[in-house]
C-alpha angles and dihedrals in degrees: 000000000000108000114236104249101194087238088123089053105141099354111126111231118198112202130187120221099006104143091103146348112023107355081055096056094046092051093054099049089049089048101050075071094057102265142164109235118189107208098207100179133130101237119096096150125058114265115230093233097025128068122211138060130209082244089051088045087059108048084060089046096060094033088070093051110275137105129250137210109187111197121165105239121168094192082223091078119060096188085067090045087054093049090052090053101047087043087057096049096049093050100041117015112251141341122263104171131034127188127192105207107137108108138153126224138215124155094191127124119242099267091051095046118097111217092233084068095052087049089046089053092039098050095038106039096033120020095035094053091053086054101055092039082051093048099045092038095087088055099039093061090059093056129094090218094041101169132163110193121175123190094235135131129250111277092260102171093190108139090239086073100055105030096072097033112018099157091041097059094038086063103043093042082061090074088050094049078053089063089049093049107043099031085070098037099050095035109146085027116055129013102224111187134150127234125210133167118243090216130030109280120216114249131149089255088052086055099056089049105037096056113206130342097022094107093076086052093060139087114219125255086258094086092055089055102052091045090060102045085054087055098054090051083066127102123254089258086059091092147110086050124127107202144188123230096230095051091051100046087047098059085048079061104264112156109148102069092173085086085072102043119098089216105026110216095022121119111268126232106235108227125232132290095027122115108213090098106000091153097052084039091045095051094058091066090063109118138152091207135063098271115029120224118223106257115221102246137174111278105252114260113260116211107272114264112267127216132165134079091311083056099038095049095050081050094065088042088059093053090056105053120101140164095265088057095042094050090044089055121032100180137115122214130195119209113203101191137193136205121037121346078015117139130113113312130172140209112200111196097169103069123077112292096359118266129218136191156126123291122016128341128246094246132034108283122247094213131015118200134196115207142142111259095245092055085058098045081048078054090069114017137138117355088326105093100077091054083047093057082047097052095042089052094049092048104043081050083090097024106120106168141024099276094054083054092053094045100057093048089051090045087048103047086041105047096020105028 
């Protein structure tokens, strides 16, 4: 997991909804720095199917080393979220981080979706999250951290994520407008981002969803946390961005992800709004009653491991990938081959670090290239593929435009293959 760094000490946090699940999580990482955390929730009184109180949140808080503020806020009233503010204010100085994490949740289609529940996810998701950004605003421009993080997904406008649960995405894709908006109208100010799992997180709310078994398909609220503790580390001009857990932990360093399963080993439910499996996602919404259950389901099939000198080749590419090449290039290229261990493989050479692998890459490719296997394998022989990489990076530095692309892989597989 992501080491505290002590960086948070004394900054005041005010978190929405962080009486439990992942506002929880977030507090107390932040906390573990020495940090204020303002718990502004609703509840005050235990819930008969949830665990956990403002007043419970903070004496955890407060048992890793921060300090808490628990002030009953419902996000619907903005006469509560002004009192929390100035409550904030008043105890701790000022407010350097805010976090947008209360949200309301209904996976119903429209027909089967009472009016009194939009208005509960519109006026919670996304009115709720305008008011306490407009109310921290003032205090966040005066800070040196200065961040505005809501837990919101990535504004994915594929029909799956709308036809089972309209009124639901459309609230929940307002957080995320927010980022867009104030990211650019407070640039230099604040840093605004958004912040979504990869894969479903267990919380208490995910459990009363979810039915059972879906425990052993989450990740715990830890990921979030860390996440999000890699996120406020960040300067001011780090903003505008919506980002997975998984991808930022991965460029801190992360690489064993089992740390973070309930059930290491186990098949991992996708969360919403990605499109990696939206079908198989999108089946498990389906539900006769008000609130679907997630229904156990057969892992989807992954493309079959390869070996083999197709494999091994793009092995030693790999190896020698790194972030120079990557920014000298910026380019992804999609290899359709023929012959044995053939099959659709990229090379992306625009994300951090380059990726390679086997199937389609995660963005459109810049070049797409048809060869024989054992063309490609010639490509990258002997001790030849390093100054390959070199070459390719020198020269894409004044590519500008497809056939330049083309050109230098056809100069490199003919005079240095």
């Amino acid at each position: 997991m992501l080491p505290n760094t002590g960086r948070l000490a004394g900054c005041t946090v005010f978190i929405t909804g962080a009486s439990r699940g992942i506002g929880k999580a977030i507090a107390l990482k932040a906390a573990k720095d020495g940090a204020n955390i303002v718990i502004a929730a609703k509840t005050a009184q235990p819930h008969p199917k949830l665990l956990g109180t403002i007043y419970t949140a903070a004496e955890e808080i407060e048992a890793v080393g921060g300090k808490a503020l628990p002030c009953i806020v419902d996000v619907r009233d903005e006469q509560q979220i002004s009192d929390a503010v100035q409550k904030a204010v008043k105890k701790f100085g000022g407010i350097d981080i805010l976090v947008n994490n209360a949200s309301a949740i209904s996976l119903t289609n429209t027909l089967d979706t009472p009016t009194k529940r939009v208005d509960l996810m519109m006026n919670v998701n996304t009115r709720g999250t305008y008011l306490t950004s407009k109310a921290c605003i003032p205090y966040l421009k005066k800070s040196k951290v200065a961040h505005i993080l809501n837990i919101s997904p990535p504004l994915n406008l594929n029909p799956v994520w709308f036809k089972e649960h309209c009124a639901y995405t459309i609230a929940k894709y307002g957080m995320s407008m927010y980022v867009l908006g104030m990211a650019e109208e407070f640039k230099g100010e604040i840093a605004v981002n958004a912040l979504w799992p990869k894969t479903a997180i267990h919380t208490a709310a995910t459990e009363m969803l979810g039915g059972p078994g879906i425990e052993s398909q989450c990740r715990k609220v830890d990921i979030i946390a860390d996440a999000a503790y890699s996120i406020f580390q960040k300067p001011k001009s780090f903003t505008g961005n919506f980002v997975i857990d998984e991808n930022i932990l991965k460029a801190e360093g992360i690489q064993n992800f089992d740390i973070y399963a309930i059930k290491p080993g186990h098949p991992l439910q996708p969360d919403f709004f990605l499109d990696e499996y939206p079908e198989a996602v999108s089946k498990k919404m389906e539900s006769t009653g008000a609130v679907p259950e997630f229904k156990e389901e057969k892992p989807q099939p992954q493309p079959k491991p390869r070996s083999g000198a197709v494999e091994k080749t793009f092995r030693i590419v790999k190896d020698s990938l790194s972030d120079d090449i990557v920014k000298a290039t910026q380019a992804i290229y999609l290899f359709e081959l023929s012959g044995e261990d053939g099959g659709t493989w990229f090379l992306d050479l625009k994300s951090k670090g380059g990726n390679v692998g086997y199937g389609e890459p995660s963005d459109q490719a810049d070049v797409v290239m048809s060869m024989s296997t054992d063309d490609f394998v010639k490509m990258f022989s002997a001790d030849g593929h390093l100054d390959c990489f070199k070459f390719l990076a020198i020269m894409n530095i004044a590519a500008m435009n497809i056939l330049i692309h083309v050109s230098v892989w056809i100069f490199v597989f003919i005079f240095l293959g």
